[in-house]
ZAMARGU-4260 file (C-alpha; in steps of 0.2 Angstrom, whole numbers, plus 5000, padded with zeros to 4 digits):
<rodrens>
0) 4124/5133/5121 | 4132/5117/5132 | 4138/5111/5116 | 4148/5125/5110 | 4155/5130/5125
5) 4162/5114/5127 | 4170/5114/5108 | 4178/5132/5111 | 4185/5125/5130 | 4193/5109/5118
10) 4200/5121/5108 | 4207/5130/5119 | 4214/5114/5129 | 4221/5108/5109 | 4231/5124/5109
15) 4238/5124/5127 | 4244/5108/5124 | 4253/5111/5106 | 4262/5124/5113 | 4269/5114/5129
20) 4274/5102/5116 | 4285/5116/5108 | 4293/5120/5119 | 4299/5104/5125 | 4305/5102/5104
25) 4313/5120/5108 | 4323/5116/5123 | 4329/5100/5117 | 4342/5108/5105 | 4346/5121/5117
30) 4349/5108/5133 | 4360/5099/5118 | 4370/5115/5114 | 4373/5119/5132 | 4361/5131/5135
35) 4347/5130/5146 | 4332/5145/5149 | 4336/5158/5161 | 4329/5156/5177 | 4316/5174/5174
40) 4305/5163/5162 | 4300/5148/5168 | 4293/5136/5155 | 4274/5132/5159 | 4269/5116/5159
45) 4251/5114/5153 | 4242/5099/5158 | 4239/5088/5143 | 4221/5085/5144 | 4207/5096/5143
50) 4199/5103/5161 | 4182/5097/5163 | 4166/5104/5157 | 4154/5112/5167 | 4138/5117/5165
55) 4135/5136/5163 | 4118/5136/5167 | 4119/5125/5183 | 4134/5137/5189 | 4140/5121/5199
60) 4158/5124/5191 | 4168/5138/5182 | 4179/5136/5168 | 4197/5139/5171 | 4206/5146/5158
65) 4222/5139/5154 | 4238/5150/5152 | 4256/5148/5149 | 4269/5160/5148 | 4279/5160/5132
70) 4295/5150/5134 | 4310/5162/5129 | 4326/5152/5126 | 4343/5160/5118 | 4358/5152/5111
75) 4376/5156/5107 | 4387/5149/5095 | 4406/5150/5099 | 4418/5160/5086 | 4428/5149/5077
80) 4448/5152/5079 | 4448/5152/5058 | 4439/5156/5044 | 4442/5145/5027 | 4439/5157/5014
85) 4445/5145/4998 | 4449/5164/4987 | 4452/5180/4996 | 4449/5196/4984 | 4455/5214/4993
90) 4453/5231/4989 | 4458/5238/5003 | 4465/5233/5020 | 4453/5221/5030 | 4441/5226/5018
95) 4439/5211/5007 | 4425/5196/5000 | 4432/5187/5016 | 4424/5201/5028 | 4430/5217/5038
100) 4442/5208/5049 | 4454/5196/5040 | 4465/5192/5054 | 4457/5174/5059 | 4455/5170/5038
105) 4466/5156/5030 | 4466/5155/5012 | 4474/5148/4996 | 4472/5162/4987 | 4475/5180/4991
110) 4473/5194/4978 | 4473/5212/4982 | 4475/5229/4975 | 4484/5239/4988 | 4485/5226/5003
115) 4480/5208/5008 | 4478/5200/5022 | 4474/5185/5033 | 4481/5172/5048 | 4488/5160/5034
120) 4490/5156/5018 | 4491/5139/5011 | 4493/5144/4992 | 4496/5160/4983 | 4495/5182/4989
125) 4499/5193/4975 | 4498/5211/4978 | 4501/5228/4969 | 4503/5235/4984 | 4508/5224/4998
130) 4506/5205/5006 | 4506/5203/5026 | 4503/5186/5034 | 4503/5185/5051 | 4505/5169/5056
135) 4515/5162/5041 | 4512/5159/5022 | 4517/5140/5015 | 4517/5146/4995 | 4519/5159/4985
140) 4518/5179/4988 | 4522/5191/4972 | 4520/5209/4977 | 4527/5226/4967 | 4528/5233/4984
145) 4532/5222/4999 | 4531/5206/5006 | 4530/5203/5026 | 4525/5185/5034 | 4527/5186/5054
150) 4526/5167/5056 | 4537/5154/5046 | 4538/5153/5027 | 4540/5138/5017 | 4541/5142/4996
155) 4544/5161/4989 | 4542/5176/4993 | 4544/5191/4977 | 4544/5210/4978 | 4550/5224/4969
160) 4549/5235/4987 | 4555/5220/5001 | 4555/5206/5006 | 4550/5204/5026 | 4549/5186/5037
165) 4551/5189/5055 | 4555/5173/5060 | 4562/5157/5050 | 4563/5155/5031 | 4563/5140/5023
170) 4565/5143/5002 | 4568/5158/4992 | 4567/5178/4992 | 4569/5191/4978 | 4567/5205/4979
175) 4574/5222/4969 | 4576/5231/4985 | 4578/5224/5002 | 4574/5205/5009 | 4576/5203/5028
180) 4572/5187/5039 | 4575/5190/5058 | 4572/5173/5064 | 4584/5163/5052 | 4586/5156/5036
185) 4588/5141/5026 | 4588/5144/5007 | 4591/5159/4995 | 4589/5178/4997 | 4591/5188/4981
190) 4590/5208/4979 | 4596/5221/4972 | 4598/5233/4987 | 4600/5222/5003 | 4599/5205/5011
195) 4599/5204/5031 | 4596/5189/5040 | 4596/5191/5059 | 4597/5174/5064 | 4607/5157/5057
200) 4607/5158/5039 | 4609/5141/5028 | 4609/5144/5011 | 4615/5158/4999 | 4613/5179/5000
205) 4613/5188/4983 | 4612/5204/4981 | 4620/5219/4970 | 4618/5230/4987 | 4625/5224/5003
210) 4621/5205/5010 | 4619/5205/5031 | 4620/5191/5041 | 4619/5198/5058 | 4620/5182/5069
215) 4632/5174/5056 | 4628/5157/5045 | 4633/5144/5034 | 4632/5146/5014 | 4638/5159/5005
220) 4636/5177/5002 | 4638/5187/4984 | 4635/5202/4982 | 4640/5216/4971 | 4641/5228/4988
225) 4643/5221/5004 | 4645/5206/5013 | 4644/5208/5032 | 4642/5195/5046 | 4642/5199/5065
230) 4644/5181/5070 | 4654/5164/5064 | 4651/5163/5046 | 4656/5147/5037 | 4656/5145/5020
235) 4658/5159/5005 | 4659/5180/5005 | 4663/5184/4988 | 4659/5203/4983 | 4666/5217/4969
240) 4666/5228/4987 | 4669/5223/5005 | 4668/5207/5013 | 4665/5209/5032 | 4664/5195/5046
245) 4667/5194/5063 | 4673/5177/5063 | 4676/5167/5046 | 4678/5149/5043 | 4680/5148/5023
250) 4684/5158/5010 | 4684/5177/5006 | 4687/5184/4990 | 4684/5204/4985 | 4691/5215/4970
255) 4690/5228/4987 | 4692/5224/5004 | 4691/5207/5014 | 4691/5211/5034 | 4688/5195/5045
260) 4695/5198/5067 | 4696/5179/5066 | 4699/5169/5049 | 4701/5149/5047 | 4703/5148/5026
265) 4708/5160/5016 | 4706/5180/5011 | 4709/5182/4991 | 4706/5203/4988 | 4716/5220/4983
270) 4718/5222/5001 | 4714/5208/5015 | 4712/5213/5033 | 4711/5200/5049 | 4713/5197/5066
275) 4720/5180/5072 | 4724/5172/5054 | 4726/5152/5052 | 4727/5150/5034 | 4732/5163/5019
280) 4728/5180/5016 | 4734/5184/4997 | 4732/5202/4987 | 4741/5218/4986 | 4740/5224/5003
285) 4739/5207/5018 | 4738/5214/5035 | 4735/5203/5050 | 4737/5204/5069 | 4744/5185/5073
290) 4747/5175/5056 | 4749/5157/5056 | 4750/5154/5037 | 4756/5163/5021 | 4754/5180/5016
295) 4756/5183/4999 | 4755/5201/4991 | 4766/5216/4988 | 4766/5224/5005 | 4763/5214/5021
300) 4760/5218/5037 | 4758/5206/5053 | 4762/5210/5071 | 4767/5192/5074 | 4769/5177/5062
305) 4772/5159/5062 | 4771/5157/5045 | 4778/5165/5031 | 4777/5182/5022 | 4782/5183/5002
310) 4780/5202/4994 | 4791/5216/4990 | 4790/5221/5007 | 4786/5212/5021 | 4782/5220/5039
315) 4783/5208/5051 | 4783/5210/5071 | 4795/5196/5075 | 4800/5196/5058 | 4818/5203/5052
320) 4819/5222/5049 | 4838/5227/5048 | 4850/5240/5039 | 4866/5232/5030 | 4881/5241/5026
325) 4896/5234/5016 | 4910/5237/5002 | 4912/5224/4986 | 4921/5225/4969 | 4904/5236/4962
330) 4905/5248/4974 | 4917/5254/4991 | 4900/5261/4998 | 4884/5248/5000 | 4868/5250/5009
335) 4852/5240/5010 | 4835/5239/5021 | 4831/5221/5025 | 4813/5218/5029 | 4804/5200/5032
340) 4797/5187/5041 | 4809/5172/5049 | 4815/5166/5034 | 4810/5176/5019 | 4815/5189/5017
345) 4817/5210/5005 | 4832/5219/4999 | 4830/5236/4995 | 4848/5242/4990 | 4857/5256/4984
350) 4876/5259/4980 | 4889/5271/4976 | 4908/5271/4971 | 4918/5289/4970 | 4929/5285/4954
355) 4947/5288/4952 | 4960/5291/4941 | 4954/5273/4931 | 4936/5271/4936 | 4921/5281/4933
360) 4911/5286/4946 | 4896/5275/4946 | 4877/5270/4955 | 4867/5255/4958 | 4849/5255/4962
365) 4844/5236/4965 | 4830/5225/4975 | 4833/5208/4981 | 4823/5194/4988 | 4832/5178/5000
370) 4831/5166/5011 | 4835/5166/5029 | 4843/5151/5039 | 4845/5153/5058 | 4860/5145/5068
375) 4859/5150/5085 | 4870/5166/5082 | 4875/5162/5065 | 4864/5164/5048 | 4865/5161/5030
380) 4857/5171/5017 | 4854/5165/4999 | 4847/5180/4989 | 4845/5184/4971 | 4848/5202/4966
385) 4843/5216/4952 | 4851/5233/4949 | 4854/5245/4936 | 4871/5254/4935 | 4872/5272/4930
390) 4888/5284/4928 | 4888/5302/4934 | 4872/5304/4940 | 4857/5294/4942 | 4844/5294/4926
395) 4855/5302/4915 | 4848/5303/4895 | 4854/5286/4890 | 4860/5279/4904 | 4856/5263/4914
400) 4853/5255/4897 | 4859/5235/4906 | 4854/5225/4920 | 4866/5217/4935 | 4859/5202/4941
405) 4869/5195/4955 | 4868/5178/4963 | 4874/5180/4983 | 4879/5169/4999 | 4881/5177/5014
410) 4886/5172/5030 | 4884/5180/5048 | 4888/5182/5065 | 4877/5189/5078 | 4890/5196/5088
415) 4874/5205/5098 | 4858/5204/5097 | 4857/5221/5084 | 4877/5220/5078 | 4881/5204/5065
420) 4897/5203/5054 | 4893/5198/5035 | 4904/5191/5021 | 4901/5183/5005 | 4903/5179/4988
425) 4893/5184/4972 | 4890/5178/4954 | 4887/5194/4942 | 4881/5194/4927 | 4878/5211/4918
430) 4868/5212/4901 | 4871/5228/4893 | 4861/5234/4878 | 4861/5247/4862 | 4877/5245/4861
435) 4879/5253/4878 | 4896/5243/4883 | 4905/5256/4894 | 4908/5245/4909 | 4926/5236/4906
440) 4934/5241/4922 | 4918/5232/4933 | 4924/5216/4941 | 4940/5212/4948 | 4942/5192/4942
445) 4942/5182/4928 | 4926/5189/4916 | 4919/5179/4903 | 4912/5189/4887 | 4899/5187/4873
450) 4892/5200/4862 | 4879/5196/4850 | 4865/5207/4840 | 4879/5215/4830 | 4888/5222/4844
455) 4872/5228/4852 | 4873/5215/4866 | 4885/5212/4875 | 4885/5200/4891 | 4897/5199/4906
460) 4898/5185/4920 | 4910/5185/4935 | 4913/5181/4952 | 4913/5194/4967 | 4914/5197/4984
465) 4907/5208/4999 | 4912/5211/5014 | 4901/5224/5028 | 4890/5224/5043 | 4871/5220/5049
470) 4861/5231/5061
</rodrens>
């Protein structure tokens, strides 16, 4: 009986002192991870050698029993800030072989149905539905819906739908509906719908919609549409519709409208439109608030010019806009609208002589176009003029069938500053056609004649004179 009570006390001793070695092994790793046991359960240390025996029969001793209280230890393991997931496959939004929550997931490939997305990724997102990244996308994302990265993107976005970055760009965007980068862009958008950039824009906008370039840039815009910038813009707007920029450092050129408030280059449309002008606007229509250039075009229009301003008519501020009256050998009776800037300048002219006894009563409707030259209260104007002549009445059946083209030299006086005294001398030449000769009583000096085509041409040249008034 001694002996096996003293085996089952050594067992019980073996067992006590295994588990104390436990959880010593136990708490090791947990001391190492930074995590200790709570204060609640302490560890129990059991001795490591078996009590001693005594004798059950004697009763001189008891046996103590040995206990320990389990050791109870935790550990926690700190969430990482990302998840590297090497292929992302998505059904549905956040719900995807990357987990429920895809928000902290950094891929290089990202395909999905409807929807992807993840933190950032380092490769490729297509989508039939739509690609978001948050934190920005380095690669490639294809979508038949949209694309949006709210961090940087360096490569490509493609959509049939949009295009969205929210900050800075950095490569290419196409899209067959709207691409817009609010934090800037250095690259290419392409669409056919809408391009807006709001910040500083390096590169090109393409689009068969409208380009916008809110905060201005340098590149180009082309678009089939619209071309607008709020800010500077330096560089290209070409568009078959309207070119708009707050300030323009480059060139505009539009089968519409080009409008800049402040333009350093040059406007080339159907009708350009600017501000403070230190270059050329050139097209049917040029208007212009202060011009210190050229305008080119048929009608011009500029509240103050330093420059010059060549068209049919020409509108300008401090310009020349006067009314001539005078008498020559064509006609007793003469009057003409003069319209320019300081030195070119627009005849618009129109004459009449009463007949008499020997001449036929007559018209002339005619257009010239001159130079001006300036001294101090005298002028000289060099102009070259077109009319028609007509008998009767004007536009008769038949009538008009010749051209008058006069050479002229005019002097003036500014006797005040809206009163001059004009006087000059003219070279006429008068080519008459269809046999149409009917005009030998025109001049009054020496004529030189030629008629050619059988008679049906017939040529005049000589001199003449004017003499009238300028107010």
């Amino acid at each position: 009986m001694k002996r096996k009570i003293s085996v089952v006390a050594g067992v019980m001793a073996a067992v006590v002192a295994v588990s104390a070695r436990a959880e010593e092994a136990s708490a090791a790793p947990a001391a190492e991870q930074g995590v200790s046991a709570p204060a609640e359960f302490p560890v129990a240390q059991a001795p490591l050698s078996p009590a001693p025996l005594v004798d059950a029969t004697t009763g001189a001793g008891t046996v103590a029993a040995p206990s320990a209280a389990p050791a109870v230890a935790t550990s926690a393991q700190a969430t990482p800030d990302e998840v590297y997931v090497p292929i992302s496959l998505t059904l549905l939004p956040n719900i995807s072989t990357a987990g429920m929550h895809t928000g902290n997931v950094v891929t290089n490939y990202s395909l999905g149905l409807l929807a992807t997305h993840a933190k950032r990724v380092n490769g490729l997102a297509t989508s039939l539905g739509a690609n978001w990244v948050e934190a920005g996308l380095s690669g490639v994302q294809m979508t038949v819906g949209a694309n949006v990265s709210r961090g940087p993107v360096s490569g490509a976005q493609f959509a049939v739908g949009a295009n969205v970055a929210t900050q800075d760009l950095v490569g290419i965007q196409q899209s067959a509906g709207i691409n817009v980068v609010r934090g800037g862009m250095e690259g290419a958008q392409f669409g056919v719908g809408a391009n807006i950039t709001g910040g500083l824009m390096n590169g090109a906008q393409f689009s068969a919609g409208a380009n916008v370039a809110s905060a201005g840039g340098v590149g180009a815009q082309l678009g089939v549409g619209a071309n607008i910038a709020g800010a500077t813009f330096r560089g290209l707007q070409a568009t078959a519709g309207l070119n708009v920029a707050q300030e323009m450092t480059g060139l505009q050129m539009s089968s519409g409208v080009s409008s800049a408030r402040k333009l350093d280059g040059a406007q080339l449309s159907i009708i350009n439109v600017g501000g403070d002008i230190d270059g050329a606007q050139v097209g049917i229509v040029n208007v212009g608030g202060r011009v210190d250039g050229l305008q080119l075009g048929v009608i011009n229009v500029a509240r103050e010019s330093e420059g010059e301003s060549v068209g049919l008519m020409s509108f300008v501020g401090n310009g020349q806009g006067n009314l001539q009256l005078w008498g020559g050998d064509l006609a007793a009776m003469n009057a003409a609208v003069k319209f320019g800037g300081k030195h070119l300048y627009t005849l618009l002219t129109v004459g009449f002589n009463p007949g008499s006894d020997t001449r036929r009563r007559r018209y002339l409707l005619g257009a010239a176009f001159g130079a001006h030259i300036p001294m101090e209260r005298f002028f000289i104007d060099m102009d070259v003029m077109g009319s028609s002549v007509h008998d009767d009445r004007l536009f008769k059946d038949g009538d008009g069938e010749n051209i008058l083209g006069q050479l002229r030299l005019v002097g003036g006086w500014q006797v005040a500053r809206r009163f001059a005294l004009i006087g000059g001398i003219t070279g006429n030449t008068l080519v008459t056609m269809h046999g149409s000769d009917r005009w030998e009583e025109l001049g009054i000096g020496p004529e030189w004649k030629n008629v050619s085509d059988n008679g049906r041409t017939t040529v005049r040249v000589w001199p003449g004179f004017l003499l009238g008034v300028q107010i």
